[in-house]
N, C-alpha and C positions, 0 to 999 in steps of 0.2 A: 466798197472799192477793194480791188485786189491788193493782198499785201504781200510784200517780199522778205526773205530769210537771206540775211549777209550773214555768212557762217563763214568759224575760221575753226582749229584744232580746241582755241580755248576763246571764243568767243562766238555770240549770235545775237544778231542786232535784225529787229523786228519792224518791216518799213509800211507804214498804210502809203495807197500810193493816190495823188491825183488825180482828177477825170477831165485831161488833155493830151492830144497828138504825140507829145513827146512822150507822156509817161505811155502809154500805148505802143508804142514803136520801139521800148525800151522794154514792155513784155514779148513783144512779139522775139525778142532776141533771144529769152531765157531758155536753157540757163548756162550762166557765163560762169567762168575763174579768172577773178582780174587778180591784182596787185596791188595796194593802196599806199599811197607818200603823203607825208605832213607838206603841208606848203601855205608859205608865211604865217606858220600858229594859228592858222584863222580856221583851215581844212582838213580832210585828209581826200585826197583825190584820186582818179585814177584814168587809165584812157579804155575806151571802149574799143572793140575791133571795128564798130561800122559806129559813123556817123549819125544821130539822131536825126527822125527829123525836125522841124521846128516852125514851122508851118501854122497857125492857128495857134500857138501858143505863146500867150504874154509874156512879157519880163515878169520880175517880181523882184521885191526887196528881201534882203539877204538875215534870214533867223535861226535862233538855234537849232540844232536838231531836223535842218533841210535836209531835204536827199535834192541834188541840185543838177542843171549839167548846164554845164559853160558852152553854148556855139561857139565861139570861135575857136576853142582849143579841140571842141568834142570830148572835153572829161565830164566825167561823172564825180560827184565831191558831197561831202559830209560837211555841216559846216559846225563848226562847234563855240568859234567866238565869233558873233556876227556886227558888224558895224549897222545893221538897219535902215543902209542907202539903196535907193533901188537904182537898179541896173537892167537895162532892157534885154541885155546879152545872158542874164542865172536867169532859167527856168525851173522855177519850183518841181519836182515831179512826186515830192511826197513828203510826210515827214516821221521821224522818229517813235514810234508805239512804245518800245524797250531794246533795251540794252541800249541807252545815249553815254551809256558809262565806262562801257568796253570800247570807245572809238579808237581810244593809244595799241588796242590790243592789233586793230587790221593792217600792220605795219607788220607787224611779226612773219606771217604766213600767207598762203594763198588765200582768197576771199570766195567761197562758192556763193552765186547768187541763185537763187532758184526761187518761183512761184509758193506762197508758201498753203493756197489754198487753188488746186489747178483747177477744180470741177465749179468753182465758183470766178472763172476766170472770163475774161472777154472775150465778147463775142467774136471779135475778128481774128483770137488766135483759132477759137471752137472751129470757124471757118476755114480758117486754114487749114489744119489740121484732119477736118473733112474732109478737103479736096485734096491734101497728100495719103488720106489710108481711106484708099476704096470702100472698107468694107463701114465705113463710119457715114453715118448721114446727119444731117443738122435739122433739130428740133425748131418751130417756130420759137419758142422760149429761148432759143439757143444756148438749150447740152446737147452733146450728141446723144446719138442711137446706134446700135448696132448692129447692121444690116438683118441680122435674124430678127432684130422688133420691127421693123417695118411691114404693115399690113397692107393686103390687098382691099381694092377699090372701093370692097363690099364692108370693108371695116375688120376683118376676118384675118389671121395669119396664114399665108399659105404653108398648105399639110403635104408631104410628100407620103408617095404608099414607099409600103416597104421595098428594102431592093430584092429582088429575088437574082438566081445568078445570071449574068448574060442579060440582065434587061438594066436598062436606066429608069431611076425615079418619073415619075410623072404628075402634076399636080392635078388635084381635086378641084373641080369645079363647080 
């Protein structure tokens, strides 16, 4: 599974993430700079700019070390003392690798979140990303390619002759 890097000037917290709708739509955003608040000792949270979706994705009961997002507020939250009640409304989307120890730190500063591994990322962002830079095509395995590795019919890379002046390339046949 894809993981995420919460980085601050003096802090970096390492997220492995889940393999549901929400944690997916919550790559497809990266990468953000939120702002993180304590709220009721139990979190640290934050609000995202778009709403998750949440669609296909279960409740779950509340444990340490969640990386979590609340539908009905649309935050995103850390949880650090968990009561263990489930709640249909916290979606799990991942939980804690390292740094569970720096949480007091993401209060201080900006929070960058970024993919912490992108070439081993989802396929649906691979896809997107394909279809925003022309020259990117998507692999059955889906990583991409780039347009100069894609082979003609015969299995073959097309070879251009040289340009001489006044004339345009032509391919080989």
């Amino acid at each position: 599974m894809p993981r995420l890097r919460f980085s601050t000037t003096d802090a970096e917290i390492i997220v492995t993430t889940d393999d549901n709708p929400t944690a997916r739509d919550l790559l497809a955003q990266l990468p953000l700079t939120l702002a993180f608040t304590d709220f009721a000792g139990k979190e640290k949270i934050s609000t995202l700019p778009q709403r998750l979706a949440t669609e296909g994705s279960p409740g779950s009961a509340t444990r340490d070390g969640a990386l979590i997002y609340y539908a009905p507020w649309g935050n995103l939250g850390f949880i650090y003392r968990a009561d263990g009640k489930h709640d249909d409304d916290v979606i799990t989307l991942g939980h804690i690798e390292s740094g569970k120890d720096q949480l007091e730190r993401l209060e201080r500063n900006p929070v960058h979140v970024e993919l912490l591994n992108p070439q081993l990322s989802d396929p649906t962002i691979s896809a997107r990303r394909a279809r925003d830079e022309p020259h990117l095509r998507l692999r059955r395995s889906g990583r991409l390619r780039h347009r100069s590795q894609l082979r003609d019919g015969a299995g073959r890379r097309p070879r251009l002759r040289r340009v001489r002046r006044g004339r345009r390339p032509h391919r080989h046949q």
